[in-house]
ZAMARGU-4260 file (C-alpha; in steps of 0.2 Angstrom, whole numbers, plus 5000, padded with zeros to 4 digits):
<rodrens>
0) 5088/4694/5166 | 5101/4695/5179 | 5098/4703/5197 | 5107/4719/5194 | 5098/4720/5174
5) 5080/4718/5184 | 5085/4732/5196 | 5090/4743/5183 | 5075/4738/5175 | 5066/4743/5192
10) 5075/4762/5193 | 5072/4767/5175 | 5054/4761/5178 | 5052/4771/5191 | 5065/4788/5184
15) 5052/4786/5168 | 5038/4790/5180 | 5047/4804/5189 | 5053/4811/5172 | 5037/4811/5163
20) 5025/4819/5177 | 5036/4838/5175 | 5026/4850/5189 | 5015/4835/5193 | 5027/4824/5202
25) 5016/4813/5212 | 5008/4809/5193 | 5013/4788/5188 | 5015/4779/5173 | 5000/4773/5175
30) 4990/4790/5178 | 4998/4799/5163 | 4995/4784/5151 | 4977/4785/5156 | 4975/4802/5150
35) 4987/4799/5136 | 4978/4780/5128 | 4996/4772/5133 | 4997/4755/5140 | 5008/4750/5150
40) 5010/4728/5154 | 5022/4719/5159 | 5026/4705/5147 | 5040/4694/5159 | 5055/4693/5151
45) 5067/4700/5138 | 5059/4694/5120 | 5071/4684/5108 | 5064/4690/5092 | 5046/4697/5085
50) 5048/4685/5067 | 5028/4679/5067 | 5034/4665/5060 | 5050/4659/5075 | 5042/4666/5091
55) 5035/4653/5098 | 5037/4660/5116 | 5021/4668/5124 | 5030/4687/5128 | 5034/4688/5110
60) 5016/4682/5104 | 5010/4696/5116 | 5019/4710/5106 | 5019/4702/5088 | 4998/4703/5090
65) 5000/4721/5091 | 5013/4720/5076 | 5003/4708/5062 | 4986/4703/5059 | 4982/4688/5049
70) 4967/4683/5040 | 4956/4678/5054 | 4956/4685/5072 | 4946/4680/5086 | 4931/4686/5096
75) 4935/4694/5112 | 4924/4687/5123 | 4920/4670/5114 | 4935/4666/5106 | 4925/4662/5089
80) 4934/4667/5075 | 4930/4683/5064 | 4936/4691/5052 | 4950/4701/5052 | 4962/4705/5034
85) 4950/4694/5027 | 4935/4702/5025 | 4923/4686/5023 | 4926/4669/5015 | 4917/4652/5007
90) 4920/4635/5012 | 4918/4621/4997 | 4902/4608/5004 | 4918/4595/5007 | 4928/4608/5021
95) 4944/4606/5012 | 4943/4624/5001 | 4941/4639/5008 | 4941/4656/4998 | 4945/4672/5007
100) 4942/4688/4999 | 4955/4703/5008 | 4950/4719/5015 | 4953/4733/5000 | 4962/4743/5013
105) 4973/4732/5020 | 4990/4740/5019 | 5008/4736/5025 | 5013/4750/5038 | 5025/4757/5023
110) 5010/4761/5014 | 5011/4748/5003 | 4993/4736/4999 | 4995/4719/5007 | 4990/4706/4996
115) 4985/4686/4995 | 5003/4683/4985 | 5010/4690/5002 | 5002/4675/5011 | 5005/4663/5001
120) 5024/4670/5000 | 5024/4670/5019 | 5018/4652/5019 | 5031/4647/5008 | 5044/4655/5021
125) 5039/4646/5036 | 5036/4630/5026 | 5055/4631/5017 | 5066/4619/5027 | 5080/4631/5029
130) 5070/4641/5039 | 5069/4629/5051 | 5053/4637/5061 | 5046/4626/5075 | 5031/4631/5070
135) 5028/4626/5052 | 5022/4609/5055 | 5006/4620/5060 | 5002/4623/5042 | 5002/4602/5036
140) 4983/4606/5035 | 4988/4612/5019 | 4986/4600/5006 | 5006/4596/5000 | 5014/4607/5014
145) 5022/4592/5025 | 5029/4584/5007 | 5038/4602/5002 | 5044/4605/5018 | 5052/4588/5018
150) 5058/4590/5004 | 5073/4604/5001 | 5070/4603/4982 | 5052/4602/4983 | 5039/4612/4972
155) 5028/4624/4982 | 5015/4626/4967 | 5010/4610/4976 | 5003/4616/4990 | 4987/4622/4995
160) 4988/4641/4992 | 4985/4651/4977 | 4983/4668/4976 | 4968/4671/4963 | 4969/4688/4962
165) 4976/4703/4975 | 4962/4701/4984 | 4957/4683/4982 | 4966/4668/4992 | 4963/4649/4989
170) 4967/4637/5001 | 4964/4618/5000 | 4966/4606/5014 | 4974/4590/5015 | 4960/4583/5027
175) 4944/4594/5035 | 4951/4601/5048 | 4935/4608/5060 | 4946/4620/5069 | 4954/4627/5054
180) 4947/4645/5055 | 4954/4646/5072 | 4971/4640/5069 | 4971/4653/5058 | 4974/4666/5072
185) 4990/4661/5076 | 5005/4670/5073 | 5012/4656/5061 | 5001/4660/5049 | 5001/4678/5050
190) 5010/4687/5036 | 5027/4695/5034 | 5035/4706/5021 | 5047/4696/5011 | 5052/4712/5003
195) 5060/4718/5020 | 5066/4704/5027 | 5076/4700/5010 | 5083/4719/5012 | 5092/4714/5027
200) 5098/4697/5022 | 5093/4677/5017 | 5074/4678/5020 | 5072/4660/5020 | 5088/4657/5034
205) 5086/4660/5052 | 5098/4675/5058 | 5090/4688/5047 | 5088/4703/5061 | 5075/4712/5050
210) 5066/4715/5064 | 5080/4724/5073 | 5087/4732/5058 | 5077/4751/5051 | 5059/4751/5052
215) 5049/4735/5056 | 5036/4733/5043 | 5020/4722/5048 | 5002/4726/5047 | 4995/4726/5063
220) 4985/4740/5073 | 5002/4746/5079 | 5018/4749/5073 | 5036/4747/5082 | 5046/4762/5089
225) 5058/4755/5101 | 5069/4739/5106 | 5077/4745/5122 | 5084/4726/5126 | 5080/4723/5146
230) 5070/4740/5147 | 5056/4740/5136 | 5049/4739/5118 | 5035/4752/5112 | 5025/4753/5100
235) 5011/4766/5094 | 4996/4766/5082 | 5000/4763/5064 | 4991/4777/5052 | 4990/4763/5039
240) 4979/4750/5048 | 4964/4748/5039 | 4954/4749/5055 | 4962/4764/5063 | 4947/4770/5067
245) 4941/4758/5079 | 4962/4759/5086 | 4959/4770/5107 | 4973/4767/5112 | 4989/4777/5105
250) 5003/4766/5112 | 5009/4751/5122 | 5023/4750/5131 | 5030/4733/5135 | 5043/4727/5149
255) 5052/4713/5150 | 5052/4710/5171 | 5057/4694/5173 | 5056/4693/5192 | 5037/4690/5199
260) 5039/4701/5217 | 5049/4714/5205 | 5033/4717/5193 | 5019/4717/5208 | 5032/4729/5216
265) 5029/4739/5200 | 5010/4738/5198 | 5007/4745/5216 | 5018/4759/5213 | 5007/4763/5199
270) 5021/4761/5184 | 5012/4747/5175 | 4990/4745/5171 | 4995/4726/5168 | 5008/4711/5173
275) 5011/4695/5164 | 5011/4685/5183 | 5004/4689/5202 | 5019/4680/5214 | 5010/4664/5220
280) 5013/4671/5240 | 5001/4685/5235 | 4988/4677/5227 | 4978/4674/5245 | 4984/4694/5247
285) 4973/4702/5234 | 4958/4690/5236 | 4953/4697/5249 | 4961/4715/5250 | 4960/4720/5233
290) 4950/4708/5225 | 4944/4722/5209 | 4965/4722/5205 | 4967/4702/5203 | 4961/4692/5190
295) 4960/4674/5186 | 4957/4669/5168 | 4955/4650/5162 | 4969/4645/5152 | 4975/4630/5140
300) 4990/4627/5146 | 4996/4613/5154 | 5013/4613/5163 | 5026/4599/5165 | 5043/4592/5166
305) 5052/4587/5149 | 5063/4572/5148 | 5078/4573/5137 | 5077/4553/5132 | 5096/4558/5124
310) 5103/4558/5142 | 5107/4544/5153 | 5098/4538/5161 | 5083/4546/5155 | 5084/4535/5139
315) 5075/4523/5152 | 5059/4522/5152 | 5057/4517/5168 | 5066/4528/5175 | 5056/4541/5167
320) 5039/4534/5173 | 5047/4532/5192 | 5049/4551/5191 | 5035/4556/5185 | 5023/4545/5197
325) 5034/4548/5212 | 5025/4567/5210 | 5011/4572/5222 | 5003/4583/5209 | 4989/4584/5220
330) 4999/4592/5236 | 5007/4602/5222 | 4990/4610/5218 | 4982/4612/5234 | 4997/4620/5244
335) 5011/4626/5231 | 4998/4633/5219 | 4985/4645/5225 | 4975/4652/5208 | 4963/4637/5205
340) 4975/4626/5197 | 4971/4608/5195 | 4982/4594/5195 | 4987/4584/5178 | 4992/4567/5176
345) 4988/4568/5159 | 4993/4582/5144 | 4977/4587/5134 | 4969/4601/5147 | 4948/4597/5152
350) 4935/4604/5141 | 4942/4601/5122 | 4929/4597/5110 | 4922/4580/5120 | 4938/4573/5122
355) 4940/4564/5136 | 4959/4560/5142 | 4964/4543/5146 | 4965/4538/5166 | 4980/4541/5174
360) 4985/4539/5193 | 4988/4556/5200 | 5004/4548/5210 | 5010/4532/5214 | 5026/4532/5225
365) 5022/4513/5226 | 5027/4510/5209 | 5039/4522/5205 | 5051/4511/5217 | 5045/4497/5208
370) 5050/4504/5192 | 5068/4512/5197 | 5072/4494/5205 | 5066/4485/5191 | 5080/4500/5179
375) 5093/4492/5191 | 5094/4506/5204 | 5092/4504/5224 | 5099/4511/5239 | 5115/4502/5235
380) 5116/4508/5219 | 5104/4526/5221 | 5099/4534/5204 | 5114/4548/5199 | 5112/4565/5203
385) 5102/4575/5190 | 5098/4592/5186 | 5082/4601/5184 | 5079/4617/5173 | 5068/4631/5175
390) 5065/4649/5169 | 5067/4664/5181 | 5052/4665/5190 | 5045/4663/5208 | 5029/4653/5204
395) 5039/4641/5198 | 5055/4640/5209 | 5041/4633/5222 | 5036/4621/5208 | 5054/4615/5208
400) 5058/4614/5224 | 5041/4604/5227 | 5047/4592/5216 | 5062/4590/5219 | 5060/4587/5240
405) 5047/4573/5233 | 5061/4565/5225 | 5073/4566/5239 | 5060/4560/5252 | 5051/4545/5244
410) 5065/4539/5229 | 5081/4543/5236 | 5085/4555/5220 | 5096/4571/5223 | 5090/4584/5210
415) 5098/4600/5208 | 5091/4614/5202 | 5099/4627/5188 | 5085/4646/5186 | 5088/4652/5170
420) 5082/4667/5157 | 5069/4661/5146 | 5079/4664/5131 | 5091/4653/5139 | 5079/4641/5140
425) 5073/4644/5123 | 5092/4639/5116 | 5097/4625/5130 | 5078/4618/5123 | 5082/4618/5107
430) 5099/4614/5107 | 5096/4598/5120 | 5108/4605/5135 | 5098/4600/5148 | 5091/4585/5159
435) 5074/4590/5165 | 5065/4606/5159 | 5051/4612/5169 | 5041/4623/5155 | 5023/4624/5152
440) 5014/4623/5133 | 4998/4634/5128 | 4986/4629/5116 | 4987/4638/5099 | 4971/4632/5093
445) 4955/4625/5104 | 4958/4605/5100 | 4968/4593/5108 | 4980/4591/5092 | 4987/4607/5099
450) 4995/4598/5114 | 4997/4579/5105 | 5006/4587/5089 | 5020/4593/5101 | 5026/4576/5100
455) 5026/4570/5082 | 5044/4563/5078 | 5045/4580/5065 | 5039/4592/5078 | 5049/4608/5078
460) 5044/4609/5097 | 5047/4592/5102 | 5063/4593/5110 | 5064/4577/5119 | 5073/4565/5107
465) 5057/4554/5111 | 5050/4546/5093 | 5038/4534/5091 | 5031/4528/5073 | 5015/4521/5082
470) 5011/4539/5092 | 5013/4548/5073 | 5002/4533/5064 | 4989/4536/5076 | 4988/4554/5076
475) 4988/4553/5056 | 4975/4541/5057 | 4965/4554/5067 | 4968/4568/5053 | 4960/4556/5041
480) 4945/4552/5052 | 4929/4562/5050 | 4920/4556/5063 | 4921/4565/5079 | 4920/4552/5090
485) 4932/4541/5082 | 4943/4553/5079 | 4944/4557/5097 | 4945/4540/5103 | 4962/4538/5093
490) 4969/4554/5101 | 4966/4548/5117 | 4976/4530/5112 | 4991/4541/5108 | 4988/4551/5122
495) 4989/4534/5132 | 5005/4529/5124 | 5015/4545/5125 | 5012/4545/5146 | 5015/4526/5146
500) 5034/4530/5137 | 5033/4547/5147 | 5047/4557/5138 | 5035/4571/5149 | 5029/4573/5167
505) 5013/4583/5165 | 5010/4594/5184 | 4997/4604/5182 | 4984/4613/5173 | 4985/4630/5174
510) 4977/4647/5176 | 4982/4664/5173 | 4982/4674/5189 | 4990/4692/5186 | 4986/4707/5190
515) 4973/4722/5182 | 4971/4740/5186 | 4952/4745/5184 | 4954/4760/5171 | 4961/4745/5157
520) 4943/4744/5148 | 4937/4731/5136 | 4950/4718/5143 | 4945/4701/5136 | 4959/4687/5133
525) 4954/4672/5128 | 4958/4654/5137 | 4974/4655/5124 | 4977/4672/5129 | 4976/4680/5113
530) 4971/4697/5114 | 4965/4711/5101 | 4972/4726/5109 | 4962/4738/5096 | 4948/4733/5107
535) 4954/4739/5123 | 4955/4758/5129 | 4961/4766/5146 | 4947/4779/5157 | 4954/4788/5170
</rodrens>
């Protein structure tokens, strides 16, 4: 968002508050949507779409979980799945068939009964080529799902997912999977209405705007009333949820403030109960003034700088190696960062399953000049200038600039630095306009896959240029491994060779520091921050 959108942003904020409160002027956002069940939360930027199936930005998951519910959801303090449009389910004694039986009154916010053909129509949707949805290599567990998404003319009876009944769903894996039933709460798998979307246009083509155009029809707890672009979408409690009931809170608004100090600005003056980030300056603030308003929440997500391998002379590997080991990821945590963050010279986040990543120096300044000399560069003949990317955000500014005077200082490298609106970044990603990208990825499911998968030669997310037939062989190899142990030990092998070729620069991992006001009750993301919000309620 540009400076004058954000302060436009800031005023209508603030003219909502003054207009709502009538004879009670002093009354906030916050205040009335306590007594009203409406949350308000910042969500950090301006949302490109609310497909299920193409976000794959973490603003646009945070409105599409209020949007659609898939089969499975999560736990909200243990993060264990549980059911959610699927009532229960079986699993075959070899993990590869699983049978879901569908909630009798799960309905489409028109009214109309949600079935297992519409999941298995949505799965054909992400999986068709033409969609071309980053996030449809998520669903290969399916047995035949990588082949007919291949394959423009393939047959999609093939794959894993039959609908028995209305109410019966059966899928078949390619391989056990352990963390299927998890995986399962992401919004990739989440069902959408065909009907709709091929009411508005090609359903199987991006560009559809079905979820801009007339009602949006989804089936989660809520349903949308308003896209106001760069001021703020709502939505509100859909009659036709089969769990109503258990539904407290009567609306959500969502805004996309983009600027850190703008949405802390926003939460003192009381216009918002929740923000997507704290400004790192005032972490150290609230910890010991206000310490009940911040919180901290472990988090899979690892930040790092992507290499576009396309772009001289970043289709060097050495050159990519200096970079990354010129980058004192320890300084980087202990005085940039200030919300328990720890440095990463590796990809796959602690604490996954037993897996263990493989050893990586935190910095090495030594042979990062040993490398670029060795590419041919040297004071004589300096690497060119070269440009860094980054979203809009203060937190990661600093990052930026941390990186780029450690350059400067101990390689000699000029680095200039380009901000830029996430769904910018989103495009320039995908399209490959850029040098360096500084971006961060979540985990989508609790395994390292989540992070390793990234970088398959198919991966809709990749978005290096990097390929590597040995990195895919061993991560297939792993698929086809049943036992743990040996299954991790060849993730960790081709976690080893993706740092060696480095088409990324992993910085650190991350927490999520942001800010709470005490009447938000039953608040409990998980460390993917995936929240249920028909579990939460306001008290004055």
């Amino acid at each position: 968002m540009r400076p004058l959108a954000r302060c436009a942003l800031a005023v209508a904020l603030l003219s909502i508050a003054l207009a709502v409160a009538g004879c009670a002027p002093r009354e906030t956002l916050v205040a009335r949507g306590d007594r009203e069940q409406v949350l308000h939360r910042g969500v950090g930027y301006e949302v490109a779409d609310l497909d299920p199936q193409l976000v794959t930005g973490l603003g646009e998951m945070k409105i599409v979980a209020a949007l659609f519910e898939g089969l499975v959801g999560q736990d909200a303090r243990d993060g264990r799945p549980v059911p959610a449009v699927a009532e229960s389910w079986e699993v075959s004694p070899d993990a590869l068939t699983f049978t879901f039986h569908l909630r009798a009154g799960a309905r489409w916010s028109d009214g109309a009964p949600l079935t297992a053909q519409d999941f298995v129509d949505s799965w054909r949707r992400i999986l068709t080529p033409s969609l071309a949805a980053d996030n449809a290599p998520m669903l290969f567990v399916l047995r035949g799902a990588e082949a007919f998404h291949k394959n423009p003319a393939g047959d999609f009876s093939t794959v894993g997912a039959q609908a028995s009944d209305a109410r019966t769903l059966r899928v078949t894996l390619a391989q056990p999977t352990p963390y299927f039933l998890a995986l399962l709460a992401n919004a990739a798998w989440m069902p959408v209405p065909l009907r709709a979307i091929a009411a508005q246009g090609d359903a199987f083509r991006r560009g559809n705007a079905w979820t801009r155009r007339g009602p949006l029809v989804g089936n989660g707890p809520f349903v949308l009333r308003e896209w106001s672009p760069n001021r703020q979408i709502v939505v509100e409690k859909s009659p036709t949820y089969w769990d109503a009931a258990s539904v407290r809170l009567h609306a959500i608004h969502f805004y996309p403030i983009d600027n850190d100090d703008a949405e802390e600005r926003a939460f003192r003056a009381g216009q918002l109960h929740v923000t997507e980030i704290l400004p790192v300056s005032k972490v150290d603030a609230y910890r010991r003034e206000q310490p009940a308003l911040l919180r901290i929440d472990p988090y899979l997500d690892t930040f790092f700088l992507r290499f576009n391998v396309r772009r001289a002379p970043l289709d060097d590997e050495r050159v990519r190696r200096a970079l990354s080991l010129a980058l004192d990821r320890a300084a980087l945590a202990q005085k940039v960062l200030h919300a328990g963050q720890q440095p990463a010279a590796t990809l796959v986040p602690p604490g996954l399953g037993g897996y263990v990543a493989p050893a990586r120096p935190l910095s090495d300044v030594a042979a990062a000049r040993r490398l670029l000399a060795a590419a041919g560069y040297s004071a004589a003949h300096p690497l060119p200038a070269l440009e860094l990317m980054l979203p809009n955000s203060g937190v990661l500014r600093l990052v930026a600039e941390a990186a780029q005077e450690m350059w400067r200082r101990d390689l000699g490298v000029d680095v200039r630095l380009l901000n830029q609106e996430k769904k910018t970044i989103f495009a320039e990603r995908r399209a490959g306009n850029y040098q360096i990208l500084l971006y961060d990825w979540i985990g989508d499911y609790p395994d390292p896959t989540t992070f390793l998968d990234l970088w398959r030669s198919d991966s809709g997310n990749n978005h290096t240029a990097w390929s590597s037939r040995d990195y895919d062989a061993l991560l297939d190899t792993a698929a086809r491994t049943a036992e743990p142990a040996a299954r991790l030990a060849l993730l960790q092998r081709a976690e080893a060779l993706l740092l060696d070729a480095a088409p990324i620069a992993p910085l650190y991992f991350n927490t999520h520091a942001y800010l709470l006001q005490p009447s938000v009750k039953n608040w409990h993301p998980s460390p993917l921050d995936q929240l249920d919000y028909k579990h939460v309620w306001l008290e004055p």
